[in-house]
N, C-alpha and C positions, 0 to 999 in steps of 0.2 A: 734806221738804215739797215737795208737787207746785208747777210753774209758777204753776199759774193759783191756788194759794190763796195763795202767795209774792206775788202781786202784788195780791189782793183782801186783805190786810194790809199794805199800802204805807199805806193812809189812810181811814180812820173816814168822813170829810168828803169831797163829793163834792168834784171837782177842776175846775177852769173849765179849757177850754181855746180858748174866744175867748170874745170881748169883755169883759171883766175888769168893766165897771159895767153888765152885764146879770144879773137875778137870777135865780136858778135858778127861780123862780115864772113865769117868762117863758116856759120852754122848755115846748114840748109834741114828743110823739112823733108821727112819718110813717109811713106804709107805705106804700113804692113798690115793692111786690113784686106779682106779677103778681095777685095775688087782689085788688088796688086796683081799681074797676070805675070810678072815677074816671078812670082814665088810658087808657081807651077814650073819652074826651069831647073828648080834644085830638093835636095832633098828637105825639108824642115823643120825632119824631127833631126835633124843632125847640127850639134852647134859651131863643127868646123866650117860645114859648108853655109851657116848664118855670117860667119865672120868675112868669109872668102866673099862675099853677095855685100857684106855690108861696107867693106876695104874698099871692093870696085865701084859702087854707086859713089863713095865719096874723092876717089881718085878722079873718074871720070867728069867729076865736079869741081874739082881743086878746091873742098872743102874736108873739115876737122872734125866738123861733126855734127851730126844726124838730130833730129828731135820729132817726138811728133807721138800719137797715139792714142790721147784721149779721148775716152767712150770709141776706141775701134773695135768694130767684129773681127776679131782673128784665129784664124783655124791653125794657128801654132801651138793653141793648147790642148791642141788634140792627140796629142802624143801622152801624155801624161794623166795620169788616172786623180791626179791631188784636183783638179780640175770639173771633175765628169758626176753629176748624178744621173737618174733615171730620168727620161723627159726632156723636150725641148729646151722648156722654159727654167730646167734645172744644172743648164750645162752655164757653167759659167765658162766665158769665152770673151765676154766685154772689158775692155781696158779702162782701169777709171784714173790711174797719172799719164805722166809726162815722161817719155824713155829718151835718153841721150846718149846716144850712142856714140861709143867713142873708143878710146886704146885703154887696156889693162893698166891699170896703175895710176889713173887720170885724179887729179885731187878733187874730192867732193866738199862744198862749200857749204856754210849754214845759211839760209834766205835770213834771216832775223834773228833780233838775239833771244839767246831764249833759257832753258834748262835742260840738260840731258833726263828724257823721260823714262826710257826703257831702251833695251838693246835687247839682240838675240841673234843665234841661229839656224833659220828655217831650212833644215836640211832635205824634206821632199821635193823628190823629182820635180823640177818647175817650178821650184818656191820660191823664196829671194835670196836665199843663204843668208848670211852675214846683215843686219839690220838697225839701221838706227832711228827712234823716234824723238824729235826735240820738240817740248813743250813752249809754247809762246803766250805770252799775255801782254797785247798791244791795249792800251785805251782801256783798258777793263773788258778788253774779248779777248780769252782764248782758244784758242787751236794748235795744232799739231803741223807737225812736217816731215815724213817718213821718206827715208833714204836707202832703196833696199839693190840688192847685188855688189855687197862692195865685200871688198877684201876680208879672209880671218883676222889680220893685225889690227884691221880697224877697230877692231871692237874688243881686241882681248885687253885692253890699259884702261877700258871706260867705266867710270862711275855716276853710279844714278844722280842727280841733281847738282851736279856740275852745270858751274854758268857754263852760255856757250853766247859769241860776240858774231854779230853778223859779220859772213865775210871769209870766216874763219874754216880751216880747212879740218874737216871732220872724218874723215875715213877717207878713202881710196877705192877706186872701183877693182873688182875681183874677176879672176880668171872663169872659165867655164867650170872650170875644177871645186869652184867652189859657190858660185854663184845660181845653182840650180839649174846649169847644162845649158846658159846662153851663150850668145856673142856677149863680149865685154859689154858695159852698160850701165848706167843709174835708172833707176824707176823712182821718179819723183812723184810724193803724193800729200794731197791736202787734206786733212781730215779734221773736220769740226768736232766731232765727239767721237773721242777713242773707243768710246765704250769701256769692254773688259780686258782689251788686247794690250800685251808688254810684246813688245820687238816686233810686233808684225799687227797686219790689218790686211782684210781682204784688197787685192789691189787685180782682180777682175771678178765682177759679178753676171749673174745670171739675166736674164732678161727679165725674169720674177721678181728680182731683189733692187732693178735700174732704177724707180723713183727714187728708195729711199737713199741710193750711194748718189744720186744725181745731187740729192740735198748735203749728203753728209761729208762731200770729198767734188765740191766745187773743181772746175777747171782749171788747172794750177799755172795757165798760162794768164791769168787775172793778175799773178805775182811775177813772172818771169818776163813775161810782152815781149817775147821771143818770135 
């Protein structure tokens, strides 16, 4: 059995991973990928005016919140040098999770049960700040599950190899102030082999590096079915 059908048979039922008393009727999907002609109307290297753009799309929707992004081209990382090498095929700009968009302080859930693997945080411009990765070993396959933009508090009481119960609420999404200058937000991600990374993993690559994160950080909507 391939990764990605091993994991699209973990669960029938979609799976919450924040705010546990929002109903999945709530959620609508975003495109912030560069074909959005909406994101020529505001500024976006600004993360006030990300927030104010992301309030009105779900006001005007009578939804809670937002989801969407994986594998999008977005020209939001263009602001930020943590992002940029020499070369096309060297800019990283492609999204490889799942972003949900949502209010400061929203509870972020565990998909599975698992282990507290590493924690961190990534304080460059555009990073994820605040960062949690939980260890999983289903059936004798493990993998990883990375939780990154969430709160300082989330992360300052955690300890390495702590059980962790699916379901369970694991940190808190964080302000712009601390989140690496977004609108509020989770960046959910799936990652087969962590490699050498504690608290963080690349979570946009370049169009040079797209085969290998295509294999190693499956579509995390395989586990949500959102």
């Amino acid at each position: 059995m391939g990764f990605n059908t091993f994991l699209k048979e973990l669960s029938k039922a979609p799976i919450k991973v924040v705010s546990p008393s929002v109903d999945f009727d709530s959620y609508v999907p975003i495109d912030l990928s560069n074909n959005n002609k909406d994101l020529e109307e505001f500024d976006i290297d600004c993360s006030t005016s990300w927030s104010n753009y992301l309030q009105s799309f779900l006001k005007s929707r009578h939804k809670l919140i937002a989801f969407g992004g994986y594998l999008e081209r977005r020209s939001l990382y263009n602001r930020s040098e943590y992002f940029h090498n020499i070369g096309f095929f060297n800019t990283r700009n492609i999204h490889l999770g799942i972003d949900l968009w949502c209010k400061e302080g929203t509870p972020v859930l565990a998909v599975f049960d698992g282990v507290i693997h590493s924690f961190s945080d990534n304080t460059n411009f555009g990073d994820y700040g605040p960062t949690l990765v939980v260890k999983h070993c289903i059936k004798n396959v493990v993998f990883y599950s990375l939780y990154g933009h969430l709160s300082r508090l989330s992360i300052k009481s955690l300890i390495k190899n702590t059980q962790i119960t699916q379901g369970q609420v694991v940190g808190f999404t964080g302000s712009s102030k601390v989140n690496g200058d977004y609108a509020p937000h989770l960046h959910f991600q799936i990652i087969k082999d962590i490699q050498h990374y504690l608290g963080d993993y690349p979570g946009v690559t370049s169009e040079l590096d797209l085969p290998f994160y295509i294999e190693n950080c499956p579509d995390p909507n395989l586990i949500l079915k959102l």
